[in-house]
C-alpha positions as CSV (number, residue, x, y, z in Angstrom):
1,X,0.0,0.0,0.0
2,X,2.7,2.6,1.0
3,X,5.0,1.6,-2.0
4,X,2.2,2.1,-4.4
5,X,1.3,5.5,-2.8
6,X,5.2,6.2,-2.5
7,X,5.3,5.5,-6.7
8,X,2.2,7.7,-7.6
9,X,4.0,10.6,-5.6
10,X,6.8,9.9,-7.5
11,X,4.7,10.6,-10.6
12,X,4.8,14.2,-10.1
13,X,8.4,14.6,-9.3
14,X,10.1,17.7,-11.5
15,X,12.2,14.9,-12.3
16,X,11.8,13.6,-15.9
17,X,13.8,10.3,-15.1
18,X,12.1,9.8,-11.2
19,X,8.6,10.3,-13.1
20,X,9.4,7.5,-15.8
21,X,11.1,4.8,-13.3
22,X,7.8,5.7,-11.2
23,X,5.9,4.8,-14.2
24,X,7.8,1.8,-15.1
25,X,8.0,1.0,-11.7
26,X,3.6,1.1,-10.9
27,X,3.1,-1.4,-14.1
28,X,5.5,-4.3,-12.5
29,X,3.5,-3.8,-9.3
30,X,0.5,-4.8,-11.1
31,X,-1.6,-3.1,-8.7
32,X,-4.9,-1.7,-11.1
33,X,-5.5,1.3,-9.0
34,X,-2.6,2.6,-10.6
35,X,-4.2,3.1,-13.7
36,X,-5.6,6.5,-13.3
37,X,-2.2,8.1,-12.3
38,X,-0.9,6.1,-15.1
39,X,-3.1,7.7,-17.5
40,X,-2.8,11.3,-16.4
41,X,1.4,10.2,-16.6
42,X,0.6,9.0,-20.4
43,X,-0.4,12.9,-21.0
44,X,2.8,14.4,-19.1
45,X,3.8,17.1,-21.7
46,X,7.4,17.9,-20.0
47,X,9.0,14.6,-21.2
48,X,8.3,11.8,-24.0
49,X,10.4,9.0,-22.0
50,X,7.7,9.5,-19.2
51,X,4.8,9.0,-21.5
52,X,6.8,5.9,-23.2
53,X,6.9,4.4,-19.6
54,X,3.7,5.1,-18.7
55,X,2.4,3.7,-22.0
56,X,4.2,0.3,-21.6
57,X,2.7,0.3,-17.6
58,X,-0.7,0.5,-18.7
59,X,0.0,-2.4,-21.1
60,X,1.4,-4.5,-18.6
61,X,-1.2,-3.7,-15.8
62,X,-4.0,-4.8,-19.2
63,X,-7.2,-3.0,-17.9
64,X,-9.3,-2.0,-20.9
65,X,-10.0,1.4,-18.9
66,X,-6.5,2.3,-20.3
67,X,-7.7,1.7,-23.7
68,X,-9.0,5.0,-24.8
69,X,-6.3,7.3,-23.8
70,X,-3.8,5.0,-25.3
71,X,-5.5,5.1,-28.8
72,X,-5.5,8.8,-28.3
73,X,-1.5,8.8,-28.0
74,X,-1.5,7.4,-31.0
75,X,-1.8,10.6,-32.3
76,X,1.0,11.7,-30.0
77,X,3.8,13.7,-31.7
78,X,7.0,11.5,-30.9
79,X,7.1,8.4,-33.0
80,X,8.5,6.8,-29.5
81,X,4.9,7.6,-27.5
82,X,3.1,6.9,-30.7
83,X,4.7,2.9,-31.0
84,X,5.0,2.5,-27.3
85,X,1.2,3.2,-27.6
86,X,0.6,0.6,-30.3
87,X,2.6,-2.2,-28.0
88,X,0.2,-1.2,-25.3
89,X,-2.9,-2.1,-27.3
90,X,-1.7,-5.3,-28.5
91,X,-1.0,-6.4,-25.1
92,X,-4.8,-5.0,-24.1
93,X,-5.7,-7.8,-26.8
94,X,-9.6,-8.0,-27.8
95,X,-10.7,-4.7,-25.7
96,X,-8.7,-2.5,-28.3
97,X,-10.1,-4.0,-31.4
98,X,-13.0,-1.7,-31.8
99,X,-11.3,1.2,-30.6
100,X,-8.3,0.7,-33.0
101,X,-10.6,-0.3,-36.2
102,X,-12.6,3.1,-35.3
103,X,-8.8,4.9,-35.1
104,X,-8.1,4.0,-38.6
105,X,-11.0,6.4,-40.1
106,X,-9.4,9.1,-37.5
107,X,-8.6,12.5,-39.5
108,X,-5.2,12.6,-38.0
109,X,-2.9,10.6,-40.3
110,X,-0.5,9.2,-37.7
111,X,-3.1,8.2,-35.7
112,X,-4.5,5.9,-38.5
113,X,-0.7,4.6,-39.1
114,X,-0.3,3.9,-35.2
115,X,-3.6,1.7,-35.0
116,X,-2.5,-0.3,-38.6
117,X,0.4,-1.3,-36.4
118,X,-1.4,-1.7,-33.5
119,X,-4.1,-4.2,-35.4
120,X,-1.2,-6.1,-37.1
121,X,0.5,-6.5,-33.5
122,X,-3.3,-7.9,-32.1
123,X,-3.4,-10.3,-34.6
124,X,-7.1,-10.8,-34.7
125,X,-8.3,-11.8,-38.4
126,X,-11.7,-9.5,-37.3
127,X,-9.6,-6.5,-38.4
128,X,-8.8,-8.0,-41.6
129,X,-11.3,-6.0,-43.9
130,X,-10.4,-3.0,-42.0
131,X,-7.0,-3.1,-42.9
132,X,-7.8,-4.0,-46.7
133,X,-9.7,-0.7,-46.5
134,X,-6.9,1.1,-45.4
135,X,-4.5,-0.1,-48.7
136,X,-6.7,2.8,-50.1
137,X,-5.6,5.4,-47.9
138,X,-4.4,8.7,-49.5
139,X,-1.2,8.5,-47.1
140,X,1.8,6.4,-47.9
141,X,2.7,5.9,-44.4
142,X,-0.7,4.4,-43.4
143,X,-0.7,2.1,-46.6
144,X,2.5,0.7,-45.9
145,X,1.1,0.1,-42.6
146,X,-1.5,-1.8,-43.1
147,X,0.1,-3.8,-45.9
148,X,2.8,-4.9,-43.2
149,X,-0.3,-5.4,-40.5
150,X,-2.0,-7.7,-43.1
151,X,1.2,-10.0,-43.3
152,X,1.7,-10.0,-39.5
153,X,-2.2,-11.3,-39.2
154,X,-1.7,-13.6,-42.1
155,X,-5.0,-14.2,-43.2
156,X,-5.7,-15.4,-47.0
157,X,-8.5,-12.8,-47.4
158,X,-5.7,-10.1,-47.6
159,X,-4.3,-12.2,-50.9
160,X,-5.7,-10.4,-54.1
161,X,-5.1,-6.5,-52.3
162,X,-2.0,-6.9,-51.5
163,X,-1.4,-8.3,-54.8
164,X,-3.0,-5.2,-56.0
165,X,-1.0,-3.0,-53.8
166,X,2.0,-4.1,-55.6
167,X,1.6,-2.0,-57.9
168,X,1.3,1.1,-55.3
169,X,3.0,4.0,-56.8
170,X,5.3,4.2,-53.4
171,X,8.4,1.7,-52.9
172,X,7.3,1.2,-49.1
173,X,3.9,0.5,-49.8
174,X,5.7,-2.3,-52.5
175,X,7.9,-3.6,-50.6
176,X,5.6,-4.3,-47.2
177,X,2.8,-5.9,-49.7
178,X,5.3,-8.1,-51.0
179,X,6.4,-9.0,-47.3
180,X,3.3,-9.9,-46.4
181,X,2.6,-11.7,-49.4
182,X,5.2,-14.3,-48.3
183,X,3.6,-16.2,-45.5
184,X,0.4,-16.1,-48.0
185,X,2.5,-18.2,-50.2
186,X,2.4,-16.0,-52.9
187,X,5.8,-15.1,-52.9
188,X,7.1,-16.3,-56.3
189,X,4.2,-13.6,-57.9
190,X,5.2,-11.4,-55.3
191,X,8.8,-11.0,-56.1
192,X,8.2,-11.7,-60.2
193,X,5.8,-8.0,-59.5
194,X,8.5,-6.4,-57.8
195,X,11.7,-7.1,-59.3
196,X,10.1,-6.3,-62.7
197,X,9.2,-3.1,-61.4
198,X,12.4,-2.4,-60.6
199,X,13.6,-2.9,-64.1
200,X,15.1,-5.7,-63.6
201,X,14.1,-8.2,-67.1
202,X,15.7,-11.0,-66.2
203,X,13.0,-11.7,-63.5
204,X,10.2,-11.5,-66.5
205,X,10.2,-15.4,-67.1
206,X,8.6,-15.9,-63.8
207,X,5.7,-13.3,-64.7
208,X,3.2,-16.3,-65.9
209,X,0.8,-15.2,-63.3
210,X,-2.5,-13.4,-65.0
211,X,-2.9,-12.1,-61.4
212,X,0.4,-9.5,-61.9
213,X,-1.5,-8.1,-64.4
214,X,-3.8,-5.8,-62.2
215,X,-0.8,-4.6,-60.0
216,X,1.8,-4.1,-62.8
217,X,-1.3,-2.1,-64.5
218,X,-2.0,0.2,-61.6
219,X,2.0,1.0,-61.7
220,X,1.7,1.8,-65.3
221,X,-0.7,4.7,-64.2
222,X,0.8,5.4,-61.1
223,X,4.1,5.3,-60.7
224,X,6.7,7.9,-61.2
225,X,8.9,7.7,-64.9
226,X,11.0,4.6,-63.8
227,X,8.3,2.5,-62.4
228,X,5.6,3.3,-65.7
229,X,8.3,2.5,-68.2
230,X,9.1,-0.8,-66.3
231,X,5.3,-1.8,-65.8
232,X,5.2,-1.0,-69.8
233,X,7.7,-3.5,-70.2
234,X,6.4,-6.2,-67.9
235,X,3.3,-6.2,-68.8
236,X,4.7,-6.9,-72.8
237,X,6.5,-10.0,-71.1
238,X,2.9,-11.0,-70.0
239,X,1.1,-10.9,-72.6
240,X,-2.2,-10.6,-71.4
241,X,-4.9,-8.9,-73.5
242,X,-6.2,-7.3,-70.6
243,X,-2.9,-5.3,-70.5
244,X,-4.1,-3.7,-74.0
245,X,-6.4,-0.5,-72.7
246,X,-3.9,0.7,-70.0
247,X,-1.2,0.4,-72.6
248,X,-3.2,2.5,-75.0
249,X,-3.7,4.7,-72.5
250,X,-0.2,5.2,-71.7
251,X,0.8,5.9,-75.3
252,X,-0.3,9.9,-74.3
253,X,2.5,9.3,-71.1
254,X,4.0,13.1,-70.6
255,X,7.4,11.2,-70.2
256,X,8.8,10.0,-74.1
257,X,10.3,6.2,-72.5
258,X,7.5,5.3,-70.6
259,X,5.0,6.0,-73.8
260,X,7.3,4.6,-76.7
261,X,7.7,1.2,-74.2
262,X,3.9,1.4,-74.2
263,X,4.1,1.4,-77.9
264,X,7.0,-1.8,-78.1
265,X,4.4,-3.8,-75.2
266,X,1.3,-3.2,-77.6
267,X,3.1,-4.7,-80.4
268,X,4.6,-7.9,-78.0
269,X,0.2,-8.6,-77.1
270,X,-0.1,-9.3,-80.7
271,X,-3.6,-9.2,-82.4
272,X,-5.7,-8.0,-79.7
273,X,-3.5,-4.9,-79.9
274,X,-4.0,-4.5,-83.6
275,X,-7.8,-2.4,-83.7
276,X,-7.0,-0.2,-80.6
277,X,-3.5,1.0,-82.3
278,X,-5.4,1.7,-85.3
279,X,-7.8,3.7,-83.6
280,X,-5.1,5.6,-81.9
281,X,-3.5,5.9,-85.3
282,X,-6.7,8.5,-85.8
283,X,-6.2,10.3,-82.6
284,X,-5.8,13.7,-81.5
285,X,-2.7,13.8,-80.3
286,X,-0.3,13.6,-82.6
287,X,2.5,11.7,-80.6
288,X,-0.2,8.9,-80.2
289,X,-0.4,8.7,-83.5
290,X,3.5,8.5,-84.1
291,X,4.0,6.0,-81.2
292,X,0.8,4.1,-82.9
293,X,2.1,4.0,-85.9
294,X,5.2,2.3,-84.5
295,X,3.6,0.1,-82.9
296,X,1.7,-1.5,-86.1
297,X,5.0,-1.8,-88.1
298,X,6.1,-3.7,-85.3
299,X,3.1,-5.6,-84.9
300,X,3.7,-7.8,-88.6
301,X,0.1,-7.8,-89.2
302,X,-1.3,-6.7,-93.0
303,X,-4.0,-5.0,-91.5
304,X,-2.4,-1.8,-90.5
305,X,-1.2,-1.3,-94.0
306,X,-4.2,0.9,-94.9
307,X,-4.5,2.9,-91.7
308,X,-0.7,3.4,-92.5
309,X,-1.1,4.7,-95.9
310,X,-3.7,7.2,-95.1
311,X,-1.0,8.0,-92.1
312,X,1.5,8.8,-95.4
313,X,-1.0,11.9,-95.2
314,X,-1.1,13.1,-91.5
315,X,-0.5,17.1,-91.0
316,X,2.3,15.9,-88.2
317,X,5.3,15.1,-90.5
318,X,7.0,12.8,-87.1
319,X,3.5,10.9,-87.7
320,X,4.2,10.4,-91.5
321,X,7.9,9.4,-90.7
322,X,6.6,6.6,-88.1
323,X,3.9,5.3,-91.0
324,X,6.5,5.2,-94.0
325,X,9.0,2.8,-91.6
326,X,6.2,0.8,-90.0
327,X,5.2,0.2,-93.8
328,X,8.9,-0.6,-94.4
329,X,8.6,-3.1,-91.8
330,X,5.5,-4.8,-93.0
331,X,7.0,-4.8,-96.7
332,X,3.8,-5.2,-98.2
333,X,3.3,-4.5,-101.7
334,X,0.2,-2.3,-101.3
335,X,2.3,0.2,-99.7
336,X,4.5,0.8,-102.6
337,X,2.7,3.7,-104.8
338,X,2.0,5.5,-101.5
339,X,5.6,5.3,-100.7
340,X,6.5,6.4,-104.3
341,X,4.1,9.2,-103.8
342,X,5.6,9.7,-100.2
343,X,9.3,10.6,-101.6
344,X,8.0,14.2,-102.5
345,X,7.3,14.9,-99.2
346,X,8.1,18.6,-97.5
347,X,10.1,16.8,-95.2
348,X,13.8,15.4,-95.9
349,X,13.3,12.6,-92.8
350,X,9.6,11.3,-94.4
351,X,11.7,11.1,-97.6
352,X,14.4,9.1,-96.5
353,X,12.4,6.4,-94.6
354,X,10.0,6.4,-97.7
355,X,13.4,5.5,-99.8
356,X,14.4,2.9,-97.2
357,X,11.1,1.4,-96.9
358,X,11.1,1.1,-100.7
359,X,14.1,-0.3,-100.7
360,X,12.7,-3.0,-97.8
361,X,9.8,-3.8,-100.7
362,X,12.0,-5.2,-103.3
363,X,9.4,-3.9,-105.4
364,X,11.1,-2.9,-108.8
365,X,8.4,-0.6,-109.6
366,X,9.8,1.9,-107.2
367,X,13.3,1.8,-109.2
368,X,12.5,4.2,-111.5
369,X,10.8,7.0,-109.0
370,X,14.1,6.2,-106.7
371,X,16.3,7.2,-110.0
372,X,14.3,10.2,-110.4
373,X,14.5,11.2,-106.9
374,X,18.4,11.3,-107.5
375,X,18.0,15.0,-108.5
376,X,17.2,15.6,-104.9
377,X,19.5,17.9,-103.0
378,X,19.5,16.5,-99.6
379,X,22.7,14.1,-98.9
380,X,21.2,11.9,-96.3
381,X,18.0,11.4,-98.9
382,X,20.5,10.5,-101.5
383,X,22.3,8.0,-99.5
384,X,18.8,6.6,-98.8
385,X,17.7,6.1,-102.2
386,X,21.2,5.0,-103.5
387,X,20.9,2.5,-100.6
388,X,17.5,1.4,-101.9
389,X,18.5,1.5,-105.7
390,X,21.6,-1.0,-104.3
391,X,18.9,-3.5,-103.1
392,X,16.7,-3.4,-106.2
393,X,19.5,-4.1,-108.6
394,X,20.2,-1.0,-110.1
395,X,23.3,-0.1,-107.3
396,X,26.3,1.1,-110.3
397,X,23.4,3.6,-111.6
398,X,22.8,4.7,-107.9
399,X,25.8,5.0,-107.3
400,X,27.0,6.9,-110.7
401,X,24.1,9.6,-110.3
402,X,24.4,10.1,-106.1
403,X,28.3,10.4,-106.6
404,X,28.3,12.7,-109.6
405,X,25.0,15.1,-107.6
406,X,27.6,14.8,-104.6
407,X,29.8,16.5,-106.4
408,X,32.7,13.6,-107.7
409,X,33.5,14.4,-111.4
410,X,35.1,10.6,-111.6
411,X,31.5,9.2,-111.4
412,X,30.4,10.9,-114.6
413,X,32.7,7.9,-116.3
414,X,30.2,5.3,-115.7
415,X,27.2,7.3,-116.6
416,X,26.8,5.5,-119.9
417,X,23.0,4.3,-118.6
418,X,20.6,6.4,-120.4
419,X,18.6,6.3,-117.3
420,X,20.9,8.5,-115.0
421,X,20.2,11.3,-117.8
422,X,16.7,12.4,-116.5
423,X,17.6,12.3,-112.8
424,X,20.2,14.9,-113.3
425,X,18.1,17.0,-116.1
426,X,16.1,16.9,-113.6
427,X,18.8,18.3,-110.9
428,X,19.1,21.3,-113.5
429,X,16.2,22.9,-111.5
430,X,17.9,22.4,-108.2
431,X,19.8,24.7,-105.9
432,X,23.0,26.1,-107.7
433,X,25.6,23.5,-106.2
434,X,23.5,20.5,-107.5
435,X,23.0,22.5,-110.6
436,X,26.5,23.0,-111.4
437,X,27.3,19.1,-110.8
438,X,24.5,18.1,-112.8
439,X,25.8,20.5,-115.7
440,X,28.8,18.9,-115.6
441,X,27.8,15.2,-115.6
442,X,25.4,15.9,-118.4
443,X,28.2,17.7,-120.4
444,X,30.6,14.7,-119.9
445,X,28.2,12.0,-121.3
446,X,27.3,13.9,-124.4
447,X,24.0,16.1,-122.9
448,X,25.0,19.5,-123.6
449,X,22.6,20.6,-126.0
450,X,19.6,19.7,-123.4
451,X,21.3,21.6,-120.7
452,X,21.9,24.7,-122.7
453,X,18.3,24.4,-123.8
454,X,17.1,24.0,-120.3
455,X,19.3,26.5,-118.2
456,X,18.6,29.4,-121.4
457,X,14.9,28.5,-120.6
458,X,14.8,29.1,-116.8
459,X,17.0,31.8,-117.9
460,X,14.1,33.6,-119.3
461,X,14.1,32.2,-122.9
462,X,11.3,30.0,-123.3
463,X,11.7,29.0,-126.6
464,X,14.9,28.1,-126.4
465,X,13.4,24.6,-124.9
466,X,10.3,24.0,-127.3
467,X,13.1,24.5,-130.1
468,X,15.2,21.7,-128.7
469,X,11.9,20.0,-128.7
470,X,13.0,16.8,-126.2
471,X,10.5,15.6,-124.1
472,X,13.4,14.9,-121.0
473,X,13.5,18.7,-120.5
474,X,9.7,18.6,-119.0
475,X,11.0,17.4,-115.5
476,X,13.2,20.1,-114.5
477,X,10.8,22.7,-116.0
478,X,7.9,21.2,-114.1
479,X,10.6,21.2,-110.8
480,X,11.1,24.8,-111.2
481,X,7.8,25.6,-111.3
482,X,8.3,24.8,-107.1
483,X,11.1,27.4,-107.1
484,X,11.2,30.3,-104.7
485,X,11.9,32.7,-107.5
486,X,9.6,34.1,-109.2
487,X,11.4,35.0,-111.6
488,X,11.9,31.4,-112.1
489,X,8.5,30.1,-112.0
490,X,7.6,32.6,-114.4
491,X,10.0,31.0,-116.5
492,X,10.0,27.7,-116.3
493,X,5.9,28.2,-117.0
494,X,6.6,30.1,-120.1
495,X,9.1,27.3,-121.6
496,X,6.5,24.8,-120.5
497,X,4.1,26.3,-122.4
498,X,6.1,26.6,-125.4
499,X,7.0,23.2,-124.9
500,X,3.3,22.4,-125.3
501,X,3.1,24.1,-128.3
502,X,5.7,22.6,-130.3
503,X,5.6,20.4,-133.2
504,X,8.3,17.9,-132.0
505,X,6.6,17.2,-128.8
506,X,4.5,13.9,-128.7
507,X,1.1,13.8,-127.4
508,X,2.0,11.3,-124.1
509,X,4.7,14.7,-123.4
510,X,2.0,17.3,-123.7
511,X,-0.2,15.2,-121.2
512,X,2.4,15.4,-118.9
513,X,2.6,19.1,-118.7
514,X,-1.1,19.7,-118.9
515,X,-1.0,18.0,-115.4
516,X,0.7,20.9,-114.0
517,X,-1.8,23.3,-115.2
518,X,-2.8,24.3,-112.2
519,X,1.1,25.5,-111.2
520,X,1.4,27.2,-114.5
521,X,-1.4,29.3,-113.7
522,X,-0.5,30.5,-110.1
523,X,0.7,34.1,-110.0
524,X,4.4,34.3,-110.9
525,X,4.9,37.8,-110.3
526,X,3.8,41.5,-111.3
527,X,4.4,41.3,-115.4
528,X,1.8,42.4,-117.1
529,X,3.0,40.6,-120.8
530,X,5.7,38.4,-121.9
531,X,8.6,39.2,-124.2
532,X,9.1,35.3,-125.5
533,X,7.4,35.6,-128.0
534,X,5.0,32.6,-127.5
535,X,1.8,34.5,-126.8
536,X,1.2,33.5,-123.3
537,X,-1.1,35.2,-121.6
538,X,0.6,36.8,-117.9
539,X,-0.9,38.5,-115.2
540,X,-0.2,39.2,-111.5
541,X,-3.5,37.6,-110.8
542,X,-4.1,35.1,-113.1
543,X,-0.8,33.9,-113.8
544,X,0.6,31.9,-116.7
545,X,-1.2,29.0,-118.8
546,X,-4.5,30.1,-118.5
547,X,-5.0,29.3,-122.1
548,X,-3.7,26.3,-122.8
């Protein structure tokens, strides 16, 4: 009687370390009356060693009385109170159930942490839902909780969320589902979901359970960069078709990786990916449609080759870029008149993949656009299209006609094929370095008559082409009539339609030239009349050819 009277004095001592041995002191006594001083101990605000003593007392003495303030210093401010608290509880066993489940809807965020820990430390499999509820929570902390409380407990209820919750976006909330997946025996799919997460692909063999499926597609959406991209990738290895939508989905990923391994994980699930790519092929966004289109070339299926050739025509040239190699890739022959069509694109790149893809084809009706598209003046185009030539047959043309537009006088010795003439007539039109190469190749194989003619004519002499009357100077007229000069357009329409007029030009020629009408006619500057002395009609508004 005295000693436990002695030890509540003791209590309020303005000692910090008589107050705690007090404390420690009253729960080995065992003597319940000292719960009450206990209690008003577990509130001391001068030290937190005093409330940690008092806690553990009131856990030892085990009268429920002691339950309410305990869950209350679960919301304590030290992290010692707050677990010394949650030891307490446990020890209280089945008095602190309801008390703890009701703490884990508590506003107060540590507070809900505490009583996970608390729950898990009970053991009872009542709190099991509650704690499945709480892998929800909007804090980390708490989640990670009750993923570790929900292993501790070890009840196979707590199975399928904690497989979910391995694909929490945080590590901790990974790593303590994954723990307490183990005594569930579900470690193999445990660590297959989180070592895949962590990028590591040798561990993908092991993902052969459709169950990973929903975790690794919750980190595809949730994770940060590092943990999307892998998820991407994992869920490729799977091959599940429910994997699809979320990878669709993630083909509009702000981060470029995580989005283009979307792309590569669509084309790994095969057929079920092939409709939603296509529909994403006629999306807004026009990186969805350029990772889209990357992801039917590498899907090898026939069916994208349509959506790919209206893709030849998207405003976004990265778009038609991705659509001419996927069509390369699928090296069907349907795609090989839009790829012709797809070497006059605006954009160098979209030509140069259209040349390669070609060249992929082995379709020899692209060997005569590729020998026209010679007279181009981009070097990594011509490369391309020499390349493509090369693996159509016609590689010592390609490679006369790119070295001599590359400027190499040695390759105008092999130019003895008539059909490296029109390619660099054609060149005549180009910018002045090509020009002057092209001049000089033509000269050395006997073609200096048709240059003359053609140079005087974009010189402003119209007739000077109509009298040469050859049908092979049409193509670099028609070229110049895309010339940022003018003055150039003006002329090159002017020779055209002299050209037109002339006896020595045969009907098939005149054809060709009357399908540039429409480029003739544009306005080609301010003249009002035109000294060539063909009669063409000029005018700043109307332009040239109206009357042909």
């Amino acid at each position: 009687m005295i000693r436990r009277s002695w030890l509540v004095l003791k209590l309020w001592s303005f000692n910090w370390q008589t107050r705690a041995v007090a404390a420690k002191a009253l729960g080995q006594l065992g003597d319940l009356r000292a719960v009450k001083p206990l209690v008003r101990a577990l509130g001391d605000g001068r030290s937190k060693t005093v409330q940690e003593a008092a806690a553990e007392a009131l856990g030892a003495l085990g009268d429920p009385r002691a339950v309410g303030p305990l869950v209350r210093a679960l919301g304590d401010d030290s992290n010692v109170v707050r677990e010394a608290a949650a030891r307490a509880l446990a020890a209280l066993g089945e008095p602190a159930l309801a008390p703890l489940v009701r703490a884990l809807a508590n506003k107060g965020r540590d507070i809900r942490r505490a009583a996970a820990e608390a729950l898990g430390a009970l053991g009872d499999s009542r709190a099991v839902e509650f704690l499945i509820g709480a892998l929800g929570d909007g804090q980390r902390s708490v989640r990670t909780a009750a993923a570790a409380a929900l292993g501790a407990v070890g009840d196979t209820r707590a199975a399928e969320p904690l497989i979910r919750a391995l694909g929490d976006p945080d590590p901790d909330v990974r790593r303590a589902a994954a723990k307490g997946l183990g005594p569930l025996g579900e470690g193999r799919l445990a660590e297959a979901v989180t070592t895949a997460l962590s990028g590591q692909t040798r561990h993908w063999a092991t993902l052969d359970d459709p169950r990973a499926m929903e975790p690794l597609a919750r980190a595809l959406g949730e994770g940060d960069g590092d943990v999307r991209r892998a998820a991407a990738k994992a869920l490729g290895a799977l091959r599940d078709p429910g994997a699809v939508d979320p990878l669709v989905r993630a083909l509009a990923d702000g981060d470029w990786a995580v989005a283009r391994a979307a792309a590569e994980a669509l084309a790994a699930l095969g057929e079920p990916a092939l409709q939603p790519l296509i529909g994403a092929l006629g999306g807004e966004d026009p990186r969805v449609r350029d990772l889209a289109a990357t992801g039917l070339g590498a899907l090898a299926d026939r069916r994208a080759v349509a959506p790919l050739v209206r893709a030849l025509g998207d405003k976004d040239d990265s778009v038609r870029h991705a659509a001419a190699e996927a069509l390369g890739a699928l090296r069907d022959p349907a795609a090989a008149d839009p790829l012709v069509q797809a070497l006059g694109d605006s954009e160098w790149r979209v030509r140069l993949v259209s040349a390669k893809a070609l060249g992929a084809l082995r379709d020899t009706r692209a060997v005569e656009p590729l020998i026209l598209a010679l007279a181009d003046s981009n070097e990594d185009f011509l490369g391309a299209v020499a390349e493509a030539l090369g693996v159509l047959g016609e590689r010592s043309l390609a490679k006369a006609v790119a070295a001599a537009l590359s400027g190499q006088p040695s390759a105008t010795a092999v130019l003895g094929d008539p059909g490296a003439v029109e390619p660099l007539v054609s060149a005549l039109a180009g910018i002045a370095s090509v020009r002057r190469v092209a001049v000089e190749a033509l000269d050395a194989i006997g073609e200096g008559p048709l240059v003359e003619a053609v140079l005087a004519a974009l010189g402003g002499q119209p007739a000077a082409a109509a009298a040469l009357g050859d049908p092979r100077a049409v193509g670099p007229l028609v070229s110049a009539l895309g010339a940022r000069e003018w003055h150039v357009r003006r002329a090159a329409a002017e020779a055209l339609q002299c050209l037109y007029r002339s006896d020595g030009i045969d009907e098939g020629t005149k054809a060709r030239i009357l399908t540039v009408r429409a480029k003739m006619a544009e306005p080609h500057g301010d003249s009002e009349s035109s000294q060539s002395g063909c009669s063409i009609r000029i005018h700043s508004d109307y332009g040239i050819g109206a009357d042909l």
